[in-house]
C-alpha positions in Angstrom: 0.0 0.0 0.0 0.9 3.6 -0.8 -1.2 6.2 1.5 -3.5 8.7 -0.9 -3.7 11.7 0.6 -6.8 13.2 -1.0 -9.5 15.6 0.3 -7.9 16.8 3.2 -4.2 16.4 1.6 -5.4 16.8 -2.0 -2.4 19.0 -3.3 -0.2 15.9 -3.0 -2.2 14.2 -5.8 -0.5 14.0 -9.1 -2.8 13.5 -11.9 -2.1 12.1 -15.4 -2.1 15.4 -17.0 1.5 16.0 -15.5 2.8 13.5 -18.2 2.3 16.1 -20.8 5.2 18.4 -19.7 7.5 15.1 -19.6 10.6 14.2 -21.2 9.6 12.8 -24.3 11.1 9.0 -24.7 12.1 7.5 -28.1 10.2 3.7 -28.3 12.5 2.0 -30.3 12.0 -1.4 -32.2 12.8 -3.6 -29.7 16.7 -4.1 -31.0 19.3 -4.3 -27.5 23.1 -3.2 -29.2 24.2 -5.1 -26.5 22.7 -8.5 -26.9 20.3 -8.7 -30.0 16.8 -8.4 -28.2 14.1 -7.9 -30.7 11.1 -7.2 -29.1 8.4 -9.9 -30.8 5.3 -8.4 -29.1 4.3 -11.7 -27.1 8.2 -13.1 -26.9 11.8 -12.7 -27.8 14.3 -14.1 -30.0 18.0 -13.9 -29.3 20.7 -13.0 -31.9 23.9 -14.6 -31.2 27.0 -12.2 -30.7 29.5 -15.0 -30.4 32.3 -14.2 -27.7 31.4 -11.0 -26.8 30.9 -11.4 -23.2 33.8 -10.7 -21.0 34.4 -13.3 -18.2 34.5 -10.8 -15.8 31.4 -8.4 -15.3 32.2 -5.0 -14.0 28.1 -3.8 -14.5 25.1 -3.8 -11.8 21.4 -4.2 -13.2 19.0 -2.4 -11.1 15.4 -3.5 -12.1 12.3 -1.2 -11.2 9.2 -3.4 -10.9 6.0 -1.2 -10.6 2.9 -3.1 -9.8 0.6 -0.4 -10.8 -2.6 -2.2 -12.2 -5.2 -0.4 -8.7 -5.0 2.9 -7.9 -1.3 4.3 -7.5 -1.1 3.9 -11.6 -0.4 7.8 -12.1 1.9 8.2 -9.1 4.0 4.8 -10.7 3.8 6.2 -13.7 5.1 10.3 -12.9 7.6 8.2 -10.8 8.9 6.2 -13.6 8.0 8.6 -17.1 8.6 12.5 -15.1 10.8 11.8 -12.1 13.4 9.4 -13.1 14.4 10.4 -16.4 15.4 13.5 -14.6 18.3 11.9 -13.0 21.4 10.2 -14.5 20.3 8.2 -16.6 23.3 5.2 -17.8 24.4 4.9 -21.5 24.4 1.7 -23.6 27.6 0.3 -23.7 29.0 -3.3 -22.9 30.1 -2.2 -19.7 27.9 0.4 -18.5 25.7 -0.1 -16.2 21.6 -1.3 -16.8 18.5 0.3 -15.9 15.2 -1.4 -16.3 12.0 -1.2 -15.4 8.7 -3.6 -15.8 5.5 -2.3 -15.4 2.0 -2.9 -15.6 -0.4 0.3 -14.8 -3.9 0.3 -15.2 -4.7 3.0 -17.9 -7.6 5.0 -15.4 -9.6 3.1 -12.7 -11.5 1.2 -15.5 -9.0 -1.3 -14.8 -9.6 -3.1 -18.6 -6.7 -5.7 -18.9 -3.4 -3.5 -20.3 -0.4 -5.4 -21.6 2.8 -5.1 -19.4 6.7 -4.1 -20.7 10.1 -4.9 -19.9 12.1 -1.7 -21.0 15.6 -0.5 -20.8 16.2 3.1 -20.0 19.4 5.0 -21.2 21.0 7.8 -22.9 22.4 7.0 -26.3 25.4 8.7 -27.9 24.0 11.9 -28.4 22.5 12.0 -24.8 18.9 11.5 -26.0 16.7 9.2 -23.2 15.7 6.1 -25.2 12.9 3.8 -23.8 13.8 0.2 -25.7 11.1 -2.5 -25.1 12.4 -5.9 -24.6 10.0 -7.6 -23.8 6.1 -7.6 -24.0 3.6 -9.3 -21.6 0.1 -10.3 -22.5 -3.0 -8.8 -20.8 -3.8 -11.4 -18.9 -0.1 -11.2 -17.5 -0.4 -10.7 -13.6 1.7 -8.7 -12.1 1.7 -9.0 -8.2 2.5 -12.7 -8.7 5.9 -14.8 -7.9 5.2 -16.7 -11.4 5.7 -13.4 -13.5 8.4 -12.1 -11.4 10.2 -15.0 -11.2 9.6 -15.0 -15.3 10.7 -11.3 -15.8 13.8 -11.7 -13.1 15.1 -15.1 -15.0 14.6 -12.8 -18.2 16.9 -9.9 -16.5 19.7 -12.6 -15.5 19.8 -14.4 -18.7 19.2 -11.2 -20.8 22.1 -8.9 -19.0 24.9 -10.9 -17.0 26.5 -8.4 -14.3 28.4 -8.5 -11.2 25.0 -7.9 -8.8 21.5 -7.1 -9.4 19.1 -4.9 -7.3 15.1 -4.2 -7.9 13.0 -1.7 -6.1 9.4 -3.0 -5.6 6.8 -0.4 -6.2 2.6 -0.8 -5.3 0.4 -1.4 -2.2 1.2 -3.1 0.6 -0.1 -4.4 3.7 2.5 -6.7 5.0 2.2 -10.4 5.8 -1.6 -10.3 6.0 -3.6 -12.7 4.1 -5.3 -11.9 0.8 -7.3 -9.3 1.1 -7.7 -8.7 4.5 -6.5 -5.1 5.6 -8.8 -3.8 3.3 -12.2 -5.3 4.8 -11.5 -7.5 8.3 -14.8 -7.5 9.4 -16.0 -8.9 5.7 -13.0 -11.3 4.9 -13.3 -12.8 8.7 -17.3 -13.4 7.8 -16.6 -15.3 4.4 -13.8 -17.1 6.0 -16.4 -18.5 9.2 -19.1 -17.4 11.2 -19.5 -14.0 12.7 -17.6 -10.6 12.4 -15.7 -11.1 15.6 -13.5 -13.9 16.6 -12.9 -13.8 20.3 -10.6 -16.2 22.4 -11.7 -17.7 25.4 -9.6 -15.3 27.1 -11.5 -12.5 25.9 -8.4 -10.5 24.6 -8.9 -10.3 21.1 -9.7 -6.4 20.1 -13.1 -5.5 17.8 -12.3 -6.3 14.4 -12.9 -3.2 12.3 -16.2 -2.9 10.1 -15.8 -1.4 6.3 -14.0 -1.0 4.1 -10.4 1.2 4.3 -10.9 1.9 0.1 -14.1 3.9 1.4 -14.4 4.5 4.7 -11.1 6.2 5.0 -10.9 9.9 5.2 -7.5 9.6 3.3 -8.9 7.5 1.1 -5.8 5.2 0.5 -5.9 1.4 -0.5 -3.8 -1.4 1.0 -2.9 -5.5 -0.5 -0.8 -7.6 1.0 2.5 -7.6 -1.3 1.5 -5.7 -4.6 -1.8 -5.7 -6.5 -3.4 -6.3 -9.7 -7.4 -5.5 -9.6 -9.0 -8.6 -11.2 -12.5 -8.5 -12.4 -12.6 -12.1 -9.8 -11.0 -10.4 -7.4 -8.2 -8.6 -6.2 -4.9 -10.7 -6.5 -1.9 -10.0 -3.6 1.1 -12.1 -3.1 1.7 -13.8 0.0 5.8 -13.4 1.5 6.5 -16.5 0.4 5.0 -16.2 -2.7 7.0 -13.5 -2.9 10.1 -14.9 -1.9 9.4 -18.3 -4.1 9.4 -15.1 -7.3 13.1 -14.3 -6.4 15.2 -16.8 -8.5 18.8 -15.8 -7.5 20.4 -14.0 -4.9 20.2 -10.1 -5.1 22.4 -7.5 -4.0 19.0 -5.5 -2.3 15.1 -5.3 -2.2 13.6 -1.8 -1.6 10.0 -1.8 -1.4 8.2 1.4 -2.1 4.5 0.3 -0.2 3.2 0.4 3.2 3.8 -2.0 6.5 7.0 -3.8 4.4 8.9 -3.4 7.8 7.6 -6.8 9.3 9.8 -9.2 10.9 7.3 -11.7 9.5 8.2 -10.3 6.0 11.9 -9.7 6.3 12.3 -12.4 7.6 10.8 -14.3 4.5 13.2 -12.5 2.7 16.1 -13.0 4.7 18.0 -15.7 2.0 17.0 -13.7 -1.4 19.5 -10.3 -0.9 21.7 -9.2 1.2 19.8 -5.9 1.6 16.3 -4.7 2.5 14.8 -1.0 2.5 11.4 -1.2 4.2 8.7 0.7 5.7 6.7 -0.6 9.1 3.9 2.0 8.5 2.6 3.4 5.6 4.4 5.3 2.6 2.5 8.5 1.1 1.3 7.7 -2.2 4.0 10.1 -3.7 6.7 7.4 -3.0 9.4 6.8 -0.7 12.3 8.1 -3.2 13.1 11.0 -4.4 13.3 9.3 -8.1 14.6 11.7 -9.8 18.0 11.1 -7.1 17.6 7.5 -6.4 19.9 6.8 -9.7 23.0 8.7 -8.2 22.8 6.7 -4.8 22.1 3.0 -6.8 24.2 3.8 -9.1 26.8 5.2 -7.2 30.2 5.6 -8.3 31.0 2.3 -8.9 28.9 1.0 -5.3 25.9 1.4 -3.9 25.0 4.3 -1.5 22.0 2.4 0.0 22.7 4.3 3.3 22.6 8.0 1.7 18.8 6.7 -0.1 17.3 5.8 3.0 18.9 9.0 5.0 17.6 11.3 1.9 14.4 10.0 1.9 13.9 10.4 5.0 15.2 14.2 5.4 12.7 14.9 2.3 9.7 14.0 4.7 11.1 15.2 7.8 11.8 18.5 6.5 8.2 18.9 5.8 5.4 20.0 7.7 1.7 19.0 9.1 0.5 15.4 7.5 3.1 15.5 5.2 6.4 14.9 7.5 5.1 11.3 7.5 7.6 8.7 7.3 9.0 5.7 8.9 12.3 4.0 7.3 14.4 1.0 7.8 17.4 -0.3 6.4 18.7 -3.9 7.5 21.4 -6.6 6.5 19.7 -9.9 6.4 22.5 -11.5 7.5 21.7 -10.5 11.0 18.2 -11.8 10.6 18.8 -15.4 12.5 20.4 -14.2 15.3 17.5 -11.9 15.8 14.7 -14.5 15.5 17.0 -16.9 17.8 16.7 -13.9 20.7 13.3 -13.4 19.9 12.1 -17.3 20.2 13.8 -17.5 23.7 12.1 -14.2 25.0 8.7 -16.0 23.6 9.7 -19.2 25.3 10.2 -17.1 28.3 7.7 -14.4 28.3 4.4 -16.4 26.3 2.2 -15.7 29.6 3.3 -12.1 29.4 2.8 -11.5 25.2 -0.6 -13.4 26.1 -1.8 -11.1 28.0 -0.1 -7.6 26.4 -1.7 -4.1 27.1 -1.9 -3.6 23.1 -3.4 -0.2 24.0 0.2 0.9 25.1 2.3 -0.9 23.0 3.6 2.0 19.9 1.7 0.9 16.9 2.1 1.7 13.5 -1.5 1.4 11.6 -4.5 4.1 11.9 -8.3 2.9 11.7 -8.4 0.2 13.5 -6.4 -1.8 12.1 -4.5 -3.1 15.1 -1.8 -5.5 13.6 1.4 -3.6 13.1 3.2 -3.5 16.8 6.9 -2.4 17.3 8.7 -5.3 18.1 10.8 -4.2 21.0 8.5 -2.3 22.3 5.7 -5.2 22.8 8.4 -7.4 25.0 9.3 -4.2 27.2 5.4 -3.3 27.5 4.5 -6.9 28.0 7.0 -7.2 31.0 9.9 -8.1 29.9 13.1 -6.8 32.2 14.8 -4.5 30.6 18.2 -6.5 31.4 16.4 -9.3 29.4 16.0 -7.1 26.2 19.1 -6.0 25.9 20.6 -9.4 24.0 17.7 -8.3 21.4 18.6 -4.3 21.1 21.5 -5.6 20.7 20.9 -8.2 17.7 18.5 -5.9 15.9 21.7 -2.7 16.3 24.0 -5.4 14.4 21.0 -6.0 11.7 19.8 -2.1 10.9 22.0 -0.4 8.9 19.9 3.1 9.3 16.8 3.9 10.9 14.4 7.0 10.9 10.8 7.8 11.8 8.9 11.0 12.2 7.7 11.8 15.3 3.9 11.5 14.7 1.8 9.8 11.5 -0.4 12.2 9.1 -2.3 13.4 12.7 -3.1 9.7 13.6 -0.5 8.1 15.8 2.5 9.8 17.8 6.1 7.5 17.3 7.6 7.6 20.6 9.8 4.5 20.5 11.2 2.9 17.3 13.1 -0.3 17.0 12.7 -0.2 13.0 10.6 -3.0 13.0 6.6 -4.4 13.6 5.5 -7.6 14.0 2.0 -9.6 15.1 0.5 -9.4 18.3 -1.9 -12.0 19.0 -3.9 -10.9 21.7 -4.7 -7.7 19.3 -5.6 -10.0 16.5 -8.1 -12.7 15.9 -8.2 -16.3 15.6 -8.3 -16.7 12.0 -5.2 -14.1 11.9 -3.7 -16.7 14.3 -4.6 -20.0 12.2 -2.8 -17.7 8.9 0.3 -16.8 10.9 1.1 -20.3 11.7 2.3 -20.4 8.3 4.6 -17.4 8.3 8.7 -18.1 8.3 8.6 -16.0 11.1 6.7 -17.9 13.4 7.7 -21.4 12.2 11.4 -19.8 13.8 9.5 -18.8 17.2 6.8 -19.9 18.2 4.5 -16.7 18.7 1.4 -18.1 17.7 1.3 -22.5 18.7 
């Protein structure tokens, strides 16, 4: 999920009209210089260069994929058509380095089945911004689904070998919650069994929310899972592990640009496809996370990658602001510290399973507005469920050697104050319901400890 800001916040909208002053971009026919791509509307065909590859690749391939086929199409798009062609944009050569971008954006809220596109930005040799499609997906091509992406990523490998690859993950988001359910609670829990509240025998479970977010809201944003295509049989979101099981090979990083990405329970998922992951625990303003016309110069980064510098720039661009609009909440974290933090987390839940049981979720710092009471810092649920302090400290610790950078506002669009932030959420089970808990039991996450048994 992206937040939309309209009505009350309705000068952050940015309409389709705004393409019109763009950069104009030359469509070629399809022909790579590089490796012989020629685009054959449904497929590809390959034209052998013979020896032309080096042995040893000196280029990175950073791959946009913008799941744009709901409501955020015109924001994906100026993101993608105004913003980034601003930037530094990288030539065509053998060694340079590649920029691409696949998308799928609905053409107005309609949402009649559009074709997707594989492209390859770059400047040729007299500095002129070519758009070359490689590759074109049919209409009934999904695009929030491992399948494609695993299909487009494979492409990207095979298509342009490099020393590391990098994508940034653009659409709506709502974490590791099942298929639809952030949207509607009350209605997916009363197609799913009987009743529009689930309590446990306990009594602890909070009211589950009645209507729907894509109407009810007074900011009138949407939220999926992980991406979204709006399907005439219903909206389709991936699930983490469907999104992990779409990663083929290793990448250098993952930056999602969508709402409550900064779950343990989806990190975590994620922790053996990069070495990297930019997330978000709350929600992202529908404008985007990055500044795109910048984010180019910090991926792209004199020979490395500034992943750092993004995270602390896109955060100053929110902070600086004012009112609703200094909204944000950033994380950046090395996966390879992802074990040791689940290992601390399933003693503490070993320990402490009375005390999580029986959590004042009313004081714990949350991360979600109407309602929708499933995003809970993670340190901050053991200290408020009465955890010693001494006790935590193994975990501050193990989440310090994980998070590379961290950053939050110090309130949400007028909704929620941040007063602690450990960079991550993650489930609370007394605040959510027993079909939540029956879902969960299938995360990574709690397969490595045992919050919900």
């Amino acid at each position: 999920m992206r937040l939309h800001l309209h009505n009350i916040l309705h000068t952050i909208l940015r309409g389709t009209a705004i393409l019109s002053a763009t950069l104009a971009l030359s469509f070629c026919d399809g022909k790579d210089p590089d490796i012989g791509i020629n685009d054959g509307g449904e497929g590809v065909k390959y034209t052998s260069h013979g020896n032309r590859k080096p042995t040893a690749e000196n280029r990175r391939v950073l791959l946009f994929y913008e799941c744009g086929f709901n409501s955020l199409y015109d924001y994906l798009q100026a993101n993608m058509e105004v913003d980034l062609p601003k930037g530094t944009i990288p030539g065509n050569g053998r060694h340079d380095d590649v920029l691409l971008v696949f998308s799928k954006l609905a053409a107005n809220l309609n949402y009649k089945d559009v074709p997707s596109y594989l492209r390859r930005l770059y400047t040729n040799q007299d500095g002129e911004l070519v758009s070359d499609t490689l590759k074109t997906y049919s209409p009934s091509t999904v695009a929030s689904s491992g399948e494609t992406m695993r299909d487009v990523l494979n492409f990207v490998r095979e298509s342009f070998p490099a020393k590391g690859y990098g994508m940034v993950y653009a659409s709506h988001g709502s974490g590791w919650l099942p298929n639809g359910y952030y949207n509607n609670p009350s209605a997916y829990e009363r197609k799913n069994r009987s009743g529009s509240r689930n309590l446990s025998k306990a009594g602890k479970y909070l009211d589950i929310p009645e209507g729907s977010m894509e109407t009810d809201d007074p900011y009138a944003f949407m939220v999926r899972s992980i991406g979204q295509d709006k399907m005439s049989s219903g909206d389709k979101e991936m699930s983490t592990y469907e999104f992990a099981d779409g990663i083929p090979f290793h990448l250098d990083y993952i930056l999602f640009d969508m709402c409550f990405s900064g779950g343990i329970e989806v990190a975590y998922a994620l922790k053996d496809k990069a070495d990297y992951l930019g997330i978000s625990p709350a929600e992202v303003l529908a404008a985007g996370m990055y500044d795109y016309e910048a984010i180019i110069s910090y991926l792209f980064h004199d020979g490395s990658t500034d992943l750092t510098g993004l995270y602390k720039d896109s955060f100053d661009r929110y902070d600086k602001r004012s009112g609703d609009y200094r909204s944000s909440t950033v994380t950046l974290l090395k996966t390879e510290g992802l074990d040791e933090v689940a290992t601390v987390c399933a003693d503490l839940i070993s320990k402490y399973s009375g005390n999580i049981a029986n959590a004042p979720a009313s004081q714990i710092q949350g991360y979600f507005r109407q309602n929708r009471h499933y995003f809970y810092d993670l340190v901050d649920i053991f200290g408020k469920s009465g955890v010693p302090d001494e006790a935590l400290s193994p975990l501050r610790s193990a989440l310090d050697r994980c998070i590379v950078y961290k950053a939050a506002t110090p309130s949400f669009i007028s909704s929620f104050q941040i007063k602690t932030y450990s960079g991550v959420s993650m489930y609370l089970p007394c605040a959510g319901t027993a079909l939540l808990d029956a879902s969960y039991k299938d995360e990574p996450w709690n397969k490595a400890v045992n919050l919900v048994k």
